[in-house]
PAZAPA-4460 file (N, C-alpha, C; in steps of 0.05 Angstrom, whole numbers, plus 32768, in hexadecimal, padded with zeros to 4 digits):
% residues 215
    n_x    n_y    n_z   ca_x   ca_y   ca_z    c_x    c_y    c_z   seq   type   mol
   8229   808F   82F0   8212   8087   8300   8219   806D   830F     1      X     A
   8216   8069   832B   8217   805B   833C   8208   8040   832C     2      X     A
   8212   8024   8332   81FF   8011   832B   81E7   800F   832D     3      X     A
   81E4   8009   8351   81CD   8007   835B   81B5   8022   8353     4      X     A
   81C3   803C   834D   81B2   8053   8348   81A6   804C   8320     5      X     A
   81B7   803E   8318   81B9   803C   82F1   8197   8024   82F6     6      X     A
   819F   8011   830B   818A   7FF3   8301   8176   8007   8312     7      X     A
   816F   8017   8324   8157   8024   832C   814A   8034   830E     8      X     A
   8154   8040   8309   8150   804A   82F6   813F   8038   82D8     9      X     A
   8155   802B   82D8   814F   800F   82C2   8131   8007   82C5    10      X     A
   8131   7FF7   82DF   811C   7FEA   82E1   8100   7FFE   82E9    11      X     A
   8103   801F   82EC   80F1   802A   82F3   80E4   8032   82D2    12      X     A
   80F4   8044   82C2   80EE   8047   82AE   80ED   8032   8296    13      X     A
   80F6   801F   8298   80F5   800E   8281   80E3   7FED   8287    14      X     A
   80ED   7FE9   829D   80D9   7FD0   82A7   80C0   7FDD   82BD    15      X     A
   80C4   7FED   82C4   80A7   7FFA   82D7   80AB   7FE9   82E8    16      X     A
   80B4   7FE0   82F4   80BE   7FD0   8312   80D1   7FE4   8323    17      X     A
   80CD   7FDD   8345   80DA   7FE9   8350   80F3   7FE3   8353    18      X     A
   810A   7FE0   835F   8126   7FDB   836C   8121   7FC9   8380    19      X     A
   810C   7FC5   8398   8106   7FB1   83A4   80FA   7F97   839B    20      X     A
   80EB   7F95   8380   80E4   7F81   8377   80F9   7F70   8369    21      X     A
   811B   7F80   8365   8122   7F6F   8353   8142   7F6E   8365    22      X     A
   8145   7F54   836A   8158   7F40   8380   8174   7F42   8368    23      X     A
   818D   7F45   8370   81A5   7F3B   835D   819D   7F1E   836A    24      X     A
   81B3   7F11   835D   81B3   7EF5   835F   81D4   7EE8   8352    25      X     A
   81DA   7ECE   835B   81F0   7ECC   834C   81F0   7EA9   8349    26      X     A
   81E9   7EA4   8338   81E9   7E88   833E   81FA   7E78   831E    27      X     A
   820C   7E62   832D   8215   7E52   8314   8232   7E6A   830D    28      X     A
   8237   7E82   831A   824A   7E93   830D   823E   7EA1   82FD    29      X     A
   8223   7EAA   82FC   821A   7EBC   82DD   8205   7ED4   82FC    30      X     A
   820E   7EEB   82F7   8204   7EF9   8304   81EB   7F05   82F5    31      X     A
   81D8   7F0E   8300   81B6   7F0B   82F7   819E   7F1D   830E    32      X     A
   818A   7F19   830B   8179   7F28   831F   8161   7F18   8316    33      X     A
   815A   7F13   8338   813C   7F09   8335   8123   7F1A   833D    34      X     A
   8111   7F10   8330   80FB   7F23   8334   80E9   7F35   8313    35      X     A
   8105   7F2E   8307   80F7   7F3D   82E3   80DF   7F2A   82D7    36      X     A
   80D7   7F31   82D3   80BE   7F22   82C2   80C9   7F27   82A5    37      X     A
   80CE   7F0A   829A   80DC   7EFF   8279   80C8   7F00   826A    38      X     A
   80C6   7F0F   824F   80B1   7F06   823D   80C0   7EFC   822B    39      X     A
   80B5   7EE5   821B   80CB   7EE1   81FC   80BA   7EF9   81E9    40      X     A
   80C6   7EFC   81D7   80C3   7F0C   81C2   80B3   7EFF   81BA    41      X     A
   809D   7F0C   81A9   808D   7EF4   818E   8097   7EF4   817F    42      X     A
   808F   7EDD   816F   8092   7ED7   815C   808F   7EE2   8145    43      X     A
   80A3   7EF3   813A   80A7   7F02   8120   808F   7EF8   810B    44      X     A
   8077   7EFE   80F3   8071   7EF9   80EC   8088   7EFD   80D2    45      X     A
   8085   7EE6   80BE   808F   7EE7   80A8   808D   7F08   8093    46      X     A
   80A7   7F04   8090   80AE   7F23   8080   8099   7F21   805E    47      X     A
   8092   7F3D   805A   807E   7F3E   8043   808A   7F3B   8029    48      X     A
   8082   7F2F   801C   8097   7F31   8005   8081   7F36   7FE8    49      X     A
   808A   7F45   7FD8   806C   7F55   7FCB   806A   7F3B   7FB0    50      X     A
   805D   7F2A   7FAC   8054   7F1A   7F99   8056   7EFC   7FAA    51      X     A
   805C   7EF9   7FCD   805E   7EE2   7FD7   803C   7ED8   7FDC    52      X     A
   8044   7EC3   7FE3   802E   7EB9   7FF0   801F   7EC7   8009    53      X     A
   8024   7ED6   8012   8014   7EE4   8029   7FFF   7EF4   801C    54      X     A
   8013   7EFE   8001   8005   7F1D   7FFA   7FEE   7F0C   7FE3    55      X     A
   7FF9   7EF4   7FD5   7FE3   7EE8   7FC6   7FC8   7EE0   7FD3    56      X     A
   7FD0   7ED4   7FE3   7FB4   7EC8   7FF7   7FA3   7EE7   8004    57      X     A
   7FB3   7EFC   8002   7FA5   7F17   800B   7F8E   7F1A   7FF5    58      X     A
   7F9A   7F13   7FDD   7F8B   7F25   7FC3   7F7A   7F0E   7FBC    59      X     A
   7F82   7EF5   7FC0   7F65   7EDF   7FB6   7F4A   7EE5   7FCB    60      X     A
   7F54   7EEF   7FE7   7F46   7EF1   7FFE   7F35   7F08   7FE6    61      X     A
   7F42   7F22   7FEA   7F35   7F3B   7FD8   7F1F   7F30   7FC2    62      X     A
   7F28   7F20   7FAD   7F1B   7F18   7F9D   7EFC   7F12   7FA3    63      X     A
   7F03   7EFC   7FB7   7EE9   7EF1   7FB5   7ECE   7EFC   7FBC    64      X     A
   7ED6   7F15   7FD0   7EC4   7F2B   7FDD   7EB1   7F32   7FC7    65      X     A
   7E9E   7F2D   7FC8   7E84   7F3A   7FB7   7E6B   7F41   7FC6    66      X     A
   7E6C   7F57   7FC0   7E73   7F74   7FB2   7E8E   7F80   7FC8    67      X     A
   7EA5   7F85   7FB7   7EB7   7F8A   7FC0   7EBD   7FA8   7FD3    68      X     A
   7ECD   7FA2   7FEE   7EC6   7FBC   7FFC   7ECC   7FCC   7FF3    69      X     A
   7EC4   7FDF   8005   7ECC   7FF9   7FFF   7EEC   8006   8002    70      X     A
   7EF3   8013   7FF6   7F0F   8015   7FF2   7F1D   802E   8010    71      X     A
   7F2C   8021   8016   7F32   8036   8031   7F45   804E   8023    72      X     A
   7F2B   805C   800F   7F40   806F   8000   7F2B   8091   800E    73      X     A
   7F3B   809D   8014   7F27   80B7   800D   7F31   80CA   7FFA    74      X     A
   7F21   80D9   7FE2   7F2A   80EB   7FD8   7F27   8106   7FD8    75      X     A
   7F3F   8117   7FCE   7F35   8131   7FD0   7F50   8145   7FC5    76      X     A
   7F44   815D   7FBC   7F58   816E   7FAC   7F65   817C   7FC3    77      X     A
   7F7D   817D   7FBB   7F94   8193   7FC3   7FA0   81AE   7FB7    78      X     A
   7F93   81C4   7FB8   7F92   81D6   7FA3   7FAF   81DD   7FA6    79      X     A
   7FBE   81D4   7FC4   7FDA   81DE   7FC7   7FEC   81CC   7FB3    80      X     A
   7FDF   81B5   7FA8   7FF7   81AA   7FAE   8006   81B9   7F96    81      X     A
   8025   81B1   7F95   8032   81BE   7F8A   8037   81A7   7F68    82      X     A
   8034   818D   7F69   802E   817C   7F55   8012   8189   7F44    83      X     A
   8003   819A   7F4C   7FE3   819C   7F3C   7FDF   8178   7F34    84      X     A
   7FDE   816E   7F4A   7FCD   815A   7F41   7FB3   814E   7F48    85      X     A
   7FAA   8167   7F51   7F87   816C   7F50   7F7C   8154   7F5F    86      X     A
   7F62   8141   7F63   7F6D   8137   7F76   7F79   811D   7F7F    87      X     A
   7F7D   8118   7F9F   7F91   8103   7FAC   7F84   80F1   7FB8    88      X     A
   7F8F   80DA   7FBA   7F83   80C3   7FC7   7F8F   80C4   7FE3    89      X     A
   7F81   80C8   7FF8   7F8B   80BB   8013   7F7F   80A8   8027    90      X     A
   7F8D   809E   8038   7F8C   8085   8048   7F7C   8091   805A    91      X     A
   7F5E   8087   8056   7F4E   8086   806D   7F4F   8075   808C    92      X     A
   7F61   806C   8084   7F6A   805A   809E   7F7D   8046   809D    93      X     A
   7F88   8048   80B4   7FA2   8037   80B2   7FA6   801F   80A2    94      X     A
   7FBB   801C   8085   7FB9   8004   807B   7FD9   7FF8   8082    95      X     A
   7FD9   7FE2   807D   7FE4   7FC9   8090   7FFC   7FC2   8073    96      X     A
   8010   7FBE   8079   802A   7FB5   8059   801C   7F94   8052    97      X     A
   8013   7F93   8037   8007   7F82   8029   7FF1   7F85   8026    98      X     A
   7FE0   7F92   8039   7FC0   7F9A   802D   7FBC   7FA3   8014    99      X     A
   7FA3   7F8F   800A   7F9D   7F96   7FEC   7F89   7FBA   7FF2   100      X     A
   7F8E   7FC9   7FE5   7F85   7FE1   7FEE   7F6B   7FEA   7FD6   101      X     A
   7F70   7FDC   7FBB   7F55   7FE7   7FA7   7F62   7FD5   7F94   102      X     A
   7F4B   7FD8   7F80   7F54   7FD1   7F71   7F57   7FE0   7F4C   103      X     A
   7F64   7FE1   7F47   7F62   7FF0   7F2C   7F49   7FDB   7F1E   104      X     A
   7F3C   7FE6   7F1E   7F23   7FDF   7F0E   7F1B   7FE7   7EF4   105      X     A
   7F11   7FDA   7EE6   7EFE   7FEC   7ECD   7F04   7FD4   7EAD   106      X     A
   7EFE   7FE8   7E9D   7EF9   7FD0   7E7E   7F12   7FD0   7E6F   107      X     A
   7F13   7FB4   7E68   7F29   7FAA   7E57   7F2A   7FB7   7E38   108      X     A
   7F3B   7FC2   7E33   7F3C   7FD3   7E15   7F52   7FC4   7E06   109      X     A
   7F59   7FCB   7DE8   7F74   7FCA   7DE2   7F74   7FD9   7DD9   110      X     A
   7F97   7FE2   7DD6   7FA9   8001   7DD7   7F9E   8012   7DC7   111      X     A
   7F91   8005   7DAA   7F8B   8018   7DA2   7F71   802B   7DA1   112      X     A
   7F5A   8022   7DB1   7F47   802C   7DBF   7F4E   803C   7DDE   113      X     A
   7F5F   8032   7DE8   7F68   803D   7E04   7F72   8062   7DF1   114      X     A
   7F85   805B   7DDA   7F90   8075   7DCC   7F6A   808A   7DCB   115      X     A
   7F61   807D   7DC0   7F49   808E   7DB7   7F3E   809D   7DD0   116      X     A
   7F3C   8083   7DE9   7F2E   808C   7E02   7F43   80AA   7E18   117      X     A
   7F58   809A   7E10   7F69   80B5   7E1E   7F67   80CB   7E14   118      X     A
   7F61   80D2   7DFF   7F5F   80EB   7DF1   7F42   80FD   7DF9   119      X     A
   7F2C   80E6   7DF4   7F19   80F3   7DF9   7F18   80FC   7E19   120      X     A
   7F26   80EE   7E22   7F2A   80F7   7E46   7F34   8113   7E4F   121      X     A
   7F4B   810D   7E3A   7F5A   8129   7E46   7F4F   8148   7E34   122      X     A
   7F39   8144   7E20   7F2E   8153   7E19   7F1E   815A   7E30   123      X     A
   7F0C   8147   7E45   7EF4   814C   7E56   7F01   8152   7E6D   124      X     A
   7F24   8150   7E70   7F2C   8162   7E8A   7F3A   8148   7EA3   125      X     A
   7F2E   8133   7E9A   7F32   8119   7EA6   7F49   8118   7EAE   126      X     A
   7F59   810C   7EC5   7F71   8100   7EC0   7F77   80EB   7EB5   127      X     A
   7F96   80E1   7EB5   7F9F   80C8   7EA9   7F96   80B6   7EA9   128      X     A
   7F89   80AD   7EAC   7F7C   808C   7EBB   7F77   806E   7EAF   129      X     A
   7F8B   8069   7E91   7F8F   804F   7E83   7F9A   8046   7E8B   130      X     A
   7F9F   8026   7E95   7FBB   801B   7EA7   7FBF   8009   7E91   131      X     A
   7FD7   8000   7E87   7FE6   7FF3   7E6F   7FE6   7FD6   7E83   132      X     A
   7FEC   7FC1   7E7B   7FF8   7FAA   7E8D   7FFA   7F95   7E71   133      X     A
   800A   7F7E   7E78   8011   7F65   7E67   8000   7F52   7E6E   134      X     A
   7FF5   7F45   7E5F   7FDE   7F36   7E62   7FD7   7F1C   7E45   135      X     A
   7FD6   7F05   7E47   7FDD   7EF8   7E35   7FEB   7EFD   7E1A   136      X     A
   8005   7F09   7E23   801C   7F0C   7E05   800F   7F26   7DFD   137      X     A
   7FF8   7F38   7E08   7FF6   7F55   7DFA   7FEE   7F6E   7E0F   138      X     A
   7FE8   7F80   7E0B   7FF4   7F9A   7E10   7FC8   7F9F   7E1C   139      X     A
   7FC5   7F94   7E39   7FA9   7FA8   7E2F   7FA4   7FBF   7E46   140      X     A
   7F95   7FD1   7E45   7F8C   7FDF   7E57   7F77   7FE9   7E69   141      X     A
   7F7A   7FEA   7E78   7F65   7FEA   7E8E   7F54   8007   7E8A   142      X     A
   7F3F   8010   7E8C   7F30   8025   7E87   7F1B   8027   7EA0   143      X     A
   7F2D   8038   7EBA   7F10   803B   7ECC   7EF9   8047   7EC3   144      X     A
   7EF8   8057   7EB0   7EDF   8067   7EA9   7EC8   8056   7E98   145      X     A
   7ED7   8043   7E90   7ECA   802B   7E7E   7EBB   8040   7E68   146      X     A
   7ECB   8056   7E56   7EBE   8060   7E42   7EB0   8074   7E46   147      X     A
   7EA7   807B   7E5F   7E96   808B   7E60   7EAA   80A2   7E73   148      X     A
   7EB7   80C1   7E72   7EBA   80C6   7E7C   7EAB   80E5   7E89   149      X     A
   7E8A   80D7   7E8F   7E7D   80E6   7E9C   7E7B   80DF   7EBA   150      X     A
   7E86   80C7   7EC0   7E85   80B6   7ED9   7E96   80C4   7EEB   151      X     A
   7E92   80BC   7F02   7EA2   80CA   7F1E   7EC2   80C1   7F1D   152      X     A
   7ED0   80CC   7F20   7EED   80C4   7F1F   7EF2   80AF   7F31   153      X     A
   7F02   8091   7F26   7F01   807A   7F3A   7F14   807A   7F4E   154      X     A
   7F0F   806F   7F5B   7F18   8070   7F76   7F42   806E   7F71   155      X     A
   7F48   8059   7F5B   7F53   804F   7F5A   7F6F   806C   7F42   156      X     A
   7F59   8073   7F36   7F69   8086   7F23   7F73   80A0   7F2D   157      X     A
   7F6F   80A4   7F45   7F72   80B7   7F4F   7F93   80B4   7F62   158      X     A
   7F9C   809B   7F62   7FB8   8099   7F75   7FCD   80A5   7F67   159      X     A
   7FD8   80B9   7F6F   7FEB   80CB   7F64   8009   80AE   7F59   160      X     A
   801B   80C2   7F4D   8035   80B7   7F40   804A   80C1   7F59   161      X     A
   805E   80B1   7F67   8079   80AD   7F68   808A   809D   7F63   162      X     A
   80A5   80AD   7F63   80B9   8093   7F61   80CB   808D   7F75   163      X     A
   80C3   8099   7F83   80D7   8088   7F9A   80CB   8094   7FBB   164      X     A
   80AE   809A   7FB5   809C   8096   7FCE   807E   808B   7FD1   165      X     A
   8080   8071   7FB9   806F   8062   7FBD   8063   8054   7FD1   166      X     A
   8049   8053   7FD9   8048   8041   7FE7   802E   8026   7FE6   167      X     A
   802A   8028   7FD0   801B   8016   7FC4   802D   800B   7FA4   168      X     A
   8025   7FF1   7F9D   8032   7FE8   7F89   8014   7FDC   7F80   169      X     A
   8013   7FDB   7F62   7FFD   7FD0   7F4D   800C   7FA8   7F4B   170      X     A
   7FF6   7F99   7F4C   7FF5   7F7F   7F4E   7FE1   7F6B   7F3A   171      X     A
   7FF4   7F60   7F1F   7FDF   7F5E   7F03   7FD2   7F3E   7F11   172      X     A
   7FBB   7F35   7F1D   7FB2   7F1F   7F22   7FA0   7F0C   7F07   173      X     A
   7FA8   7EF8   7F08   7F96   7EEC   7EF2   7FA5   7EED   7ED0   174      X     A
   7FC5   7EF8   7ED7   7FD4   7EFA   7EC7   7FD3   7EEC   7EA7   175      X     A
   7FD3   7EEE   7E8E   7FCC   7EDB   7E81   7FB6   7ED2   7E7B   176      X     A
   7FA4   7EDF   7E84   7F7D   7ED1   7E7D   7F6F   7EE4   7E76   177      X     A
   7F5C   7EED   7E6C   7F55   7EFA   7E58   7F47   7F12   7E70   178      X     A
   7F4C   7F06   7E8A   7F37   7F1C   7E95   7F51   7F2B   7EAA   179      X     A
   7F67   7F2C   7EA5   7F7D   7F3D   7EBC   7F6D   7F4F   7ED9   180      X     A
   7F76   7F49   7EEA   7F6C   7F62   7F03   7F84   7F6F   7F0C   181      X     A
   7F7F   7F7D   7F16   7F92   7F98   7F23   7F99   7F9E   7F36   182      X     A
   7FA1   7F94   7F4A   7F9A   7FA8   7F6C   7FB9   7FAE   7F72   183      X     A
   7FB1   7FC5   7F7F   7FC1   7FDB   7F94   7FCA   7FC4   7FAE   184      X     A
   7FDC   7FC6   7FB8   7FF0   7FAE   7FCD   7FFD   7FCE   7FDC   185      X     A
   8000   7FD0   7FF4   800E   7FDB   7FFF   802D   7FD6   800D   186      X     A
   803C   7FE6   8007   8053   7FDD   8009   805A   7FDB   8022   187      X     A
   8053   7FEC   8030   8056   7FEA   8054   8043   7FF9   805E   188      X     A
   8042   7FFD   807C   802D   8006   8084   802B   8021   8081   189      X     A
   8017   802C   807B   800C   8044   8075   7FFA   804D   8086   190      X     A
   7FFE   8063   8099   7FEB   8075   80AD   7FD8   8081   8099   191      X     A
   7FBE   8089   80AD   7FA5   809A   809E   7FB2   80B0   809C   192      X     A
   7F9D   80BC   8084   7FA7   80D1   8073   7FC2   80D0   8066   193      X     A
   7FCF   80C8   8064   7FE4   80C2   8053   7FDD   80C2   8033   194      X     A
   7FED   80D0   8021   7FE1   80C3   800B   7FEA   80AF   8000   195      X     A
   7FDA   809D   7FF2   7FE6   8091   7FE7   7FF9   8093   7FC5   196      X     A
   8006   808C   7FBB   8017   8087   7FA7   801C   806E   7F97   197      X     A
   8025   806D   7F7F   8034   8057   7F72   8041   805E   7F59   198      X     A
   804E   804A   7F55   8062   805C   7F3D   8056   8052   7F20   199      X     A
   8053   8066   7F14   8042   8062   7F01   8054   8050   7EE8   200      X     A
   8074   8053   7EED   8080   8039   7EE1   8087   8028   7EE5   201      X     A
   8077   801F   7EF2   8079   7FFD   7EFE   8079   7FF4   7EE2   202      X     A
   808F   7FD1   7EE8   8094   7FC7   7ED8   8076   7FA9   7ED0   203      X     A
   806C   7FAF   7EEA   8057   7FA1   7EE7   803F   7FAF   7ED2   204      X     A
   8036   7FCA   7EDC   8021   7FD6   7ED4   802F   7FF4   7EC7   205      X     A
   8024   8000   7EB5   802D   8023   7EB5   800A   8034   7EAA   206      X     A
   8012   8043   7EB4   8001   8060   7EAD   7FFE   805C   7E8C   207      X     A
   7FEF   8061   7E7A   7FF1   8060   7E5C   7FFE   8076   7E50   208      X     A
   7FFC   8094   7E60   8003   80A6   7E50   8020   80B2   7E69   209      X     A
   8031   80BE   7E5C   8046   80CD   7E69   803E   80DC   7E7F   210      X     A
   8043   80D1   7E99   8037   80E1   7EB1   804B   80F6   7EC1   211      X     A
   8041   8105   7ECD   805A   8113   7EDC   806A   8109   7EF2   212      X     A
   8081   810F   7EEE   8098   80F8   7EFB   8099   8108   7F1C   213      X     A
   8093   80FC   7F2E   8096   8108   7F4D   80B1   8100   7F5A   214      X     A
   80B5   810C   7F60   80CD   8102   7F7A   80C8   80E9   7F94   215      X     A
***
């Protein structure tokens, strides 16, 4: 391709300018063209880093919200899916890498009541839904159902298991104090409807009982 035919081209499809708006030029020995309109690039925001300061000041922000929003989760069964894992959490709308997305909610147990409560669960058909975490030197667990498992399935127990297409990670806040919180952090951005995921063996948080291992 001819020069003059390559920069028509250039500046038609890529800068949307004609060939008459844009002059060669040669000045100082550095050959150039006048007439382009320069933008600088912005300014890169700082890269996410999952337990930095960006994503902390996200979740104190979260915190303080009372009564806390509503979760940009929608749910619903997939009779296809090929996991039977009855049902899925998806992204009602676009979430953003670091958005706090829910929070694992519900009552503080120890293990060996969480043992009692899982049982009676999976007798009533329930899924998994104890989350284990470390919390001043012991072992406790989180219970969305808070004991009762006649309640609506939480928003939060419903995010399926992967291991290597997560896109949410669990975040123990308040580490060490008798009252631990929980929230969902997104790892990058996530389009609606997407489902979401997390790996149920995080070294931070795990599932209480042996869950099914996903791809």
């Amino acid at each position: 391709m001819k020069e003059k035919s390559f920069h028509k081209q250039f500046n038609k499809v890529i800068l949307g300018l004609g060939w008459d708006d844009v002059r060669k030029t040669k000045r100082g020995g550095q050959r150039g063209y006048e007439g382009l309109s320069v933008k600088r690039a912005p300014r890169r925001q700082p890269g996410f880093e999952f337990g930095g300061r960006q994503m902390l000041e996200s979740i104190a922000n979260f915190m303080r919200i009372n009564p806390p929003p509503l979760p940009p989760i929608e749910l619903h069964s997939v009779p296809s899916d090929p996991r039977n894992a009855g049902i899925c959490a998806f992204a009602s709308r676009d979430i953003e890498r670091g958005e706090v997305v829910v929070e694992y909610d519900g009552e503080r147990v120890e293990m060996e009541e969480a043992a009692r409560r899982e049982e009676r669960y999976a007798e009533a058909g329930r899924p998994c839904t104890l989350m284990v975490i470390e919390s001043a030197g012991q072992q406790v667990a989180i219970d969305p159902y808070r004991g009762n498992q006649e309640l609506e399935i939480p928003w939060a127990a419903c995010i399926n298991h992967s291991l290597r297409h997560a896109n949410l990670r669990p975040y123990v806040a308040n580490k060490n104090t008798p009252h631990p919180r929980v929230f969902f952090v997104a790892l990058h951005d996530i389009p609606q409807t997407v489902e979401f995921l997390w790996n149920y063996n995080d070294p931070s948080a795990e599932f209480y009982n042996s869950s099914q291992t996903l791809p």
